[in-house]
ZAMARGU-4260 file (C-alpha; in steps of 0.2 Angstrom, whole numbers, plus 5000, padded with zeros to 4 digits):
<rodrens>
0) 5214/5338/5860 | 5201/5323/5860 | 5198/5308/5860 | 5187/5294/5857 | 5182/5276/5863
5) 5177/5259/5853 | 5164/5248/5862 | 5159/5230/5857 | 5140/5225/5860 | 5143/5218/5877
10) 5134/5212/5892 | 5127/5227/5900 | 5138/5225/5917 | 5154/5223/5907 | 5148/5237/5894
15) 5147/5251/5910 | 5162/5243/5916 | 5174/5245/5901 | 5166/5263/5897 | 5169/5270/5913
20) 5187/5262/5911 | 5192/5264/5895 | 5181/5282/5893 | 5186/5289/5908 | 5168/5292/5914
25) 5163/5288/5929 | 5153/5299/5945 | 5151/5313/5935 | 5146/5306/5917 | 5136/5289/5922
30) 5133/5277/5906 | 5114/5281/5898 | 5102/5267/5902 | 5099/5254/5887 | 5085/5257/5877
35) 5070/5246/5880 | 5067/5228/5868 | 5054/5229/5856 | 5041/5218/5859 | 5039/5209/5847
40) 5023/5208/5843 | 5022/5228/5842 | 5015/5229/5823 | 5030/5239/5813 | 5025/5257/5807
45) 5033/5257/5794 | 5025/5244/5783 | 5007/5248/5774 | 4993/5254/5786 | 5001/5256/5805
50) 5008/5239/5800 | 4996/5230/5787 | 4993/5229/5770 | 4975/5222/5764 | 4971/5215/5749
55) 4954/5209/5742 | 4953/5189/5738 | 4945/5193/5722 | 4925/5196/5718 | 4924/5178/5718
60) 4936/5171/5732 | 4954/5165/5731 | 4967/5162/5744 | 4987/5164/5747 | 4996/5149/5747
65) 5014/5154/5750 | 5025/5166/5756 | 5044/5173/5754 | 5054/5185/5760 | 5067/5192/5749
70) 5084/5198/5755 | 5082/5215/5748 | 5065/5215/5761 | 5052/5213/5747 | 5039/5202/5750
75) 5032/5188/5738 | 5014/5180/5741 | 5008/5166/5728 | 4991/5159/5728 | 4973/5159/5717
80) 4960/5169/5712 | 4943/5161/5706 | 4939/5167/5689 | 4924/5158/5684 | 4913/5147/5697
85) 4902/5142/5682 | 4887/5142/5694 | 4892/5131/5706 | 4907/5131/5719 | 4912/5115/5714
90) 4917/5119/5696 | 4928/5133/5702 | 4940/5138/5688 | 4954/5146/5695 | 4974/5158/5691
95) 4988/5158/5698 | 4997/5175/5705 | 5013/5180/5713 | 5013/5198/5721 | 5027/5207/5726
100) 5026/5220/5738 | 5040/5233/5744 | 5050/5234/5762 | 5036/5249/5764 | 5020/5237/5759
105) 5017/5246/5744 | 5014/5236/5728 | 5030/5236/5717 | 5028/5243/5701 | 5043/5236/5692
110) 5036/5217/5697 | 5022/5214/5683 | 5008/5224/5683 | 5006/5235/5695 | 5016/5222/5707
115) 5005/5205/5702 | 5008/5192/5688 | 4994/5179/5684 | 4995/5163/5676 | 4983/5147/5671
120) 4989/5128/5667 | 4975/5121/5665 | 4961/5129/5672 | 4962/5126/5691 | 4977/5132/5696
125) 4985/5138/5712 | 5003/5140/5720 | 5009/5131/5735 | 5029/5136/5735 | 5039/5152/5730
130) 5059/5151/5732 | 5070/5164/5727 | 5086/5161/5719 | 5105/5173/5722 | 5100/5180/5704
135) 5083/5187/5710 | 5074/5174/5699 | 5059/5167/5705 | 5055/5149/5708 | 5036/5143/5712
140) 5029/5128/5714 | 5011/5126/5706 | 4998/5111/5707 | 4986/5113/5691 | 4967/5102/5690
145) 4958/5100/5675 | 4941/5111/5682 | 4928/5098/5689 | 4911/5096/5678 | 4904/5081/5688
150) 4910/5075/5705 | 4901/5057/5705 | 4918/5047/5706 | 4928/5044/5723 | 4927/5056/5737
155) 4943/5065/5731 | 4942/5065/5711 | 4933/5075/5699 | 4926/5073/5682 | 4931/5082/5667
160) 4920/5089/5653 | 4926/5071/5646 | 4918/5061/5659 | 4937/5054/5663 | 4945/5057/5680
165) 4954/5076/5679 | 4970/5078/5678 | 4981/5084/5690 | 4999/5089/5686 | 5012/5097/5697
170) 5025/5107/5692 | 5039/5122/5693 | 5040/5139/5683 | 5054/5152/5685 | 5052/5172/5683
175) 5063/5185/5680 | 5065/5196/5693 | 5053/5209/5686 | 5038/5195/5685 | 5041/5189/5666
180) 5041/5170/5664 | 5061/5165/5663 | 5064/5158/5642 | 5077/5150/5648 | 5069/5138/5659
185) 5058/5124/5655 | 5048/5125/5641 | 5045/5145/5639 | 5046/5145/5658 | 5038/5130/5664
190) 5041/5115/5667 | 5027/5099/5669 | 5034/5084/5680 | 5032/5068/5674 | 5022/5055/5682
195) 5007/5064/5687 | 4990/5061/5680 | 4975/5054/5688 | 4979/5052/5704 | 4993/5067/5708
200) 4995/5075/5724 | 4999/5094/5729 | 5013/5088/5744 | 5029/5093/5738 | 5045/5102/5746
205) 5060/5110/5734 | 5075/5115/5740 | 5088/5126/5730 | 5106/5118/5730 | 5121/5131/5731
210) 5124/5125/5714 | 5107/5130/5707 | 5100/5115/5703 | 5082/5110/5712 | 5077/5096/5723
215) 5059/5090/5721 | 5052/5080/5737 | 5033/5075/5733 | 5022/5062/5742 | 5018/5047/5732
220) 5007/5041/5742 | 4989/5033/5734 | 4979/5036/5750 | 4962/5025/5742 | 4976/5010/5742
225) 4984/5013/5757 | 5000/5014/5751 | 5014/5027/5756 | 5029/5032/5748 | 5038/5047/5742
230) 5052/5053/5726 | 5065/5066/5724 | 5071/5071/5707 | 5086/5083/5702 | 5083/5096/5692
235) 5098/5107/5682 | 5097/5126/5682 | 5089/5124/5666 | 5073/5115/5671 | 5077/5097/5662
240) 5079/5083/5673 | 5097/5081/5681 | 5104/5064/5670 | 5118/5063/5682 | 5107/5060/5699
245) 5100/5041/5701 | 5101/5041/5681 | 5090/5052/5677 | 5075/5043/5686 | 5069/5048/5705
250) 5074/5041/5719 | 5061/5033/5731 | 5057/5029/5749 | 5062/5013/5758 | 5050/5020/5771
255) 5030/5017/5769 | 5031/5038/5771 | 5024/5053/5765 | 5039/5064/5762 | 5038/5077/5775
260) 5053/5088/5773 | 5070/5088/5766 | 5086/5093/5769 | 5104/5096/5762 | 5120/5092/5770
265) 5134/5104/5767 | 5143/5088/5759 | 5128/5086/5747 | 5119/5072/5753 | 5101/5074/5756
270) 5090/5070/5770 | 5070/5065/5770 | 5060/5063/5785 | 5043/5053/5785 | 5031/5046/5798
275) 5028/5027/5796 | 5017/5017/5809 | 5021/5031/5823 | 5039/5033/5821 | 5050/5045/5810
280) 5060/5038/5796 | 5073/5048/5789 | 5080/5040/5773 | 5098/5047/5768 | 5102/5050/5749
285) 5119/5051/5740 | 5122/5066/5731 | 5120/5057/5716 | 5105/5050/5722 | 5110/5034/5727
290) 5103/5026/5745 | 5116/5028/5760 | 5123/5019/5770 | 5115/5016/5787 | 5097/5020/5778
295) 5086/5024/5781 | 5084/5027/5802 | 5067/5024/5812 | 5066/5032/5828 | 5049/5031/5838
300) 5041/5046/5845 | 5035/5046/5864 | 5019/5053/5856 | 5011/5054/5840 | 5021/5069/5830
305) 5023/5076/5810 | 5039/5083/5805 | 5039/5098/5796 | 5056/5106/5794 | 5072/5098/5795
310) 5088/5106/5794 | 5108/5100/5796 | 5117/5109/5806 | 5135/5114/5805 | 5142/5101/5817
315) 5133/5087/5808 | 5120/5086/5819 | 5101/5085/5813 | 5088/5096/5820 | 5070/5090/5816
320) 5055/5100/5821 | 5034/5098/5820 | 5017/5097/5827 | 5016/5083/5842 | 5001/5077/5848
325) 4991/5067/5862 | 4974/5065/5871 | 4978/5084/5878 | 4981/5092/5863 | 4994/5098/5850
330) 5011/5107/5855 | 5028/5112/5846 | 5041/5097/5844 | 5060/5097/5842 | 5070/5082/5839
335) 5089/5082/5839 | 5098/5069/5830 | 5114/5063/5830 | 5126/5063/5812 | 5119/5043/5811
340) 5103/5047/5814 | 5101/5041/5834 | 5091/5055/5847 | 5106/5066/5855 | 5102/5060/5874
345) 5106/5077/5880 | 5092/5086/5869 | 5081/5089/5879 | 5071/5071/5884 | 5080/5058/5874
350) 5083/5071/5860 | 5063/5076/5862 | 5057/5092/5869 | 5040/5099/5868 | 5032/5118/5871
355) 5023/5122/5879 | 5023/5107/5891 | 5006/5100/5888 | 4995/5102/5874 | 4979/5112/5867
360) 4966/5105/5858 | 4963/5114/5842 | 4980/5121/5839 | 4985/5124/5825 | 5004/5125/5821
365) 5010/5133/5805 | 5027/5135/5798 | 5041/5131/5809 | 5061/5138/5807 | 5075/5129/5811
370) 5089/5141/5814 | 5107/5138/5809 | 5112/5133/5828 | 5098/5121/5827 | 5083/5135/5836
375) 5066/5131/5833 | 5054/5146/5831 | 5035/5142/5825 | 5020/5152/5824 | 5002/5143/5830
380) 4983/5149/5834 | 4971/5142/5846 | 4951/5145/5842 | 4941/5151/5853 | 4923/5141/5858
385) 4912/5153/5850 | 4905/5150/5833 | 4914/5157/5823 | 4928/5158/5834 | 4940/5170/5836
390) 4960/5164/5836 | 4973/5169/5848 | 4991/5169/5843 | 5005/5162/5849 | 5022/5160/5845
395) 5033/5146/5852 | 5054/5145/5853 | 5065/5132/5858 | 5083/5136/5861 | 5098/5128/5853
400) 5102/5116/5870 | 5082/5108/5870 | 5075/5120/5882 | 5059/5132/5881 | 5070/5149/5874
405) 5074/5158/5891 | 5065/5177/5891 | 5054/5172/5878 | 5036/5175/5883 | 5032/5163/5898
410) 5042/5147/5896 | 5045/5150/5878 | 5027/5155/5874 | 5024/5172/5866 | 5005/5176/5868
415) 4996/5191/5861 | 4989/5201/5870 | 4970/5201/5859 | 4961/5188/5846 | 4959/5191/5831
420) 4944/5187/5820 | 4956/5179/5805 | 4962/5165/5803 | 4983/5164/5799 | 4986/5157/5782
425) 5005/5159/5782 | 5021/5168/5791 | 5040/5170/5786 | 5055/5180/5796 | 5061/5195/5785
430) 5080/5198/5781 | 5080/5211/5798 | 5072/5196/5809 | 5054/5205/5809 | 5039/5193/5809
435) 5029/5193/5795 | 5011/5183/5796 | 4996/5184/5781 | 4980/5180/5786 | 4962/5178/5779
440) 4945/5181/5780 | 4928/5178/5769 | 4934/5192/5756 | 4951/5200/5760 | 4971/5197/5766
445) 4979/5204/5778 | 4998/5205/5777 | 5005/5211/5795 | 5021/5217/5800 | 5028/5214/5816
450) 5043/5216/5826 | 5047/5200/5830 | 5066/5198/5836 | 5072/5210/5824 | 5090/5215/5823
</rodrens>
């Protein structure tokens, strides 16, 4: 006769406890000791190259502008190529791509050709957001430029082969999960948002509601005026604008603010945070698209900060997170809201916490993720003096209560061990919780692998 036990991941006291009781081991059959933690900035084997896949920037330059990890553990990176510099740097002509890549690193051969799609707009093109939908279907937000033939206007604007000011238009497309444009969205896959010409901007956010219509957050700011302000339009599943959110018409800002990030609540109002005169304003939007009551909410900062993520958290709090800095430097920020919008006093300082405690001068801080109970995880690089320098890494985690995370690095600062001679473009966390960063150099990218906190 045998038998057999069930264990639960436990602490590791009460886990040799209740297998010496329950198994009936004990003196003679001692519990094996717990396999070691990763670190996490091992470099995972199994993707690419002893973790790293490289990949040229083209014989005439280009760049990766955005990153996604899908849940199947492919890997999207969207970006430009220059195609034609006509001579002269300036007058770059440029395509969009989106590349697809395996859980292995290898490209995927049932994405496009040979793993890549390339698109143009009109004629100075590049990506700067990739979302993927439940379906598979890919969403990417694009910023297209007339190419520049003279640049004798404002610092800022180009010339066409008109002599007008280019154009510049922003925009959405959709593909299929195997790369091909979606017909059914947009016009023949795109679509062109309205209100953009001379003076368009590239800074939007887009967030996917459970319903599969889009949120567009984009800064209308005119920055030669001095004059700041943001919109958020509703799109349907099919691309056309949503009739049923603030009529068909977007909603703007009662804040003088760029719009930094959005959010959305699980009751479908939407959040929009912005800097104004040294203070965050965070606006609060029906989900109609209507202004809500108690909007927006200023709160001033103890030092100059930028948000950029923002996430509502399950018990109606609202976690914000960005780059702080001072005279000493730049470091990570959290900021943890109340429901109405007021600093939750026991977050941290007066709902402020900061990591590492003082500031570097030249960080850099790049992506930042909120985590469901209100974590904040960012990756960031400090140059070194020489010229050119080399960048060390650094990853910075806050814990859900406001404190630097506890057994993460040195008071929640995870430094690498060597520099690195590129400079980080992008990074996202993976289904499996691994660390993915791309960076670049003066002729390739290099897509790395790491272990990160993975589960």
């Amino acid at each position: 006769m045998t038998s057999s036990c069930s264990l639960r991941t436990l602490g590791l006291g009460t886990l040799i406890a209740l297998t010496l009781a329950a198994c009936g081991g004990g003196n003679d059959d001692p519990a094996p000791a717990p396999a070691p933690a990763a670190n996490p900035l091992e470099r995972d084997a199994g993707f690419g190259t002893a973790g790293e896949v490289q990949f040229s920037r083209g014989a005439l330059g280009g760049n990766v502008d955005a990153t996604a990890a899908q849940p199947d553990g492919k890997l999207l990176v969207a970006g430009y190529r220059t195609v034609d510099t006509s001579t002269d740097l300036t007058k770059a002509k440029t395509q969009l791509f989106v590349r697809r890549l395996l859980e292995n690193g290898q490209p995927d051969p049932a994405f496009g050709i040979g793993g890549e799609m390339t698109f143009s707009v009109l004629g100075n093109d590049r990506a700067n957001e990739l979302l993927i939908q439940p379906d598979s279907k890919i969403v990417v937000s694009w910023l297209s430029r007339e190419p520049c033939e003279d640049r004798f206007l404002p610092v800022g604007f180009c010339a066409n082969a008109a002599g007008e000011e280019a154009i510049t238009r922003l925009g959405l497309l959709r593909l299929n999960a195997d790369g091909s444009l979606d017909q059914s969205f947009g016009t023949s896959g795109f679509v062109n948002e309205p209100g953009w010409g001379r003076r368009g901007t590239s800074a939007t956010r887009t967030v996917l509601q459970p319903d599969g219509k889009l949120l567009r957050l984009r800064t209308t700011s005119d920055y030669v005026s001095r004059i700041f302000g943001w919109s958020v339009t509703r799109y349907l599943a099919n691309g056309s604008i949503d009739p049923a959110f603030n009529g068909g018409q977007p909603t703007g800002s009662e804040c003088a603010a760029d719009g930094d990030a959005i959010a959305l609540k699980p009751d479908g109002s939407i959040l929009v945070v912005g800097t104004e005169d040294g203070r965050f304003c965070l606006e609060q939007r029906t989900p109609d698209g209507r202004v809500d009551v108690g909007s927006p909410v200023r709160i001033q900062a103890p030092e100059a900060a930028t948000a950029s993520a923002l996430r509502a958290l399950p018990d109606g709090d609202i976690q914000l997170s960005g780059a702080a800095s001072s005279d000493a430097g730049v470091r990570l920020m959290g900021l943890r809201l109340s429901p109405v919008g007021t600093p939750r006093t026991t977050y941290g300082t007066d709902g402020f916490v900061y990591v590492p405690p003082t500031g570097s001068a030249g960080r850099r801080i790049y992506r930042t993720i909120i985590g469901e109970t209100g974590t904040v995880l960012a990756a960031s690089t400090l140059p070194t003096a020489q010229t050119p320098p080399d960048y060390q890494r650094q990853w910075l985690k806050l814990d859900a209560s406001g404190r630097p995370a506890p057994g993460f690095g040195s008071n929640g600062v995870l430094t690498a061990d060597t520099l690195s001679n590129s400079y980080m473009i992008d990074w996202v966390v993976d289904r499996l919780g691994r660390w993915i960063t791309v960076d670049g150099n003066s002729s390739d990218v290099t897509i790395t692998r790491l272990q990160g906190e993975k589960s």
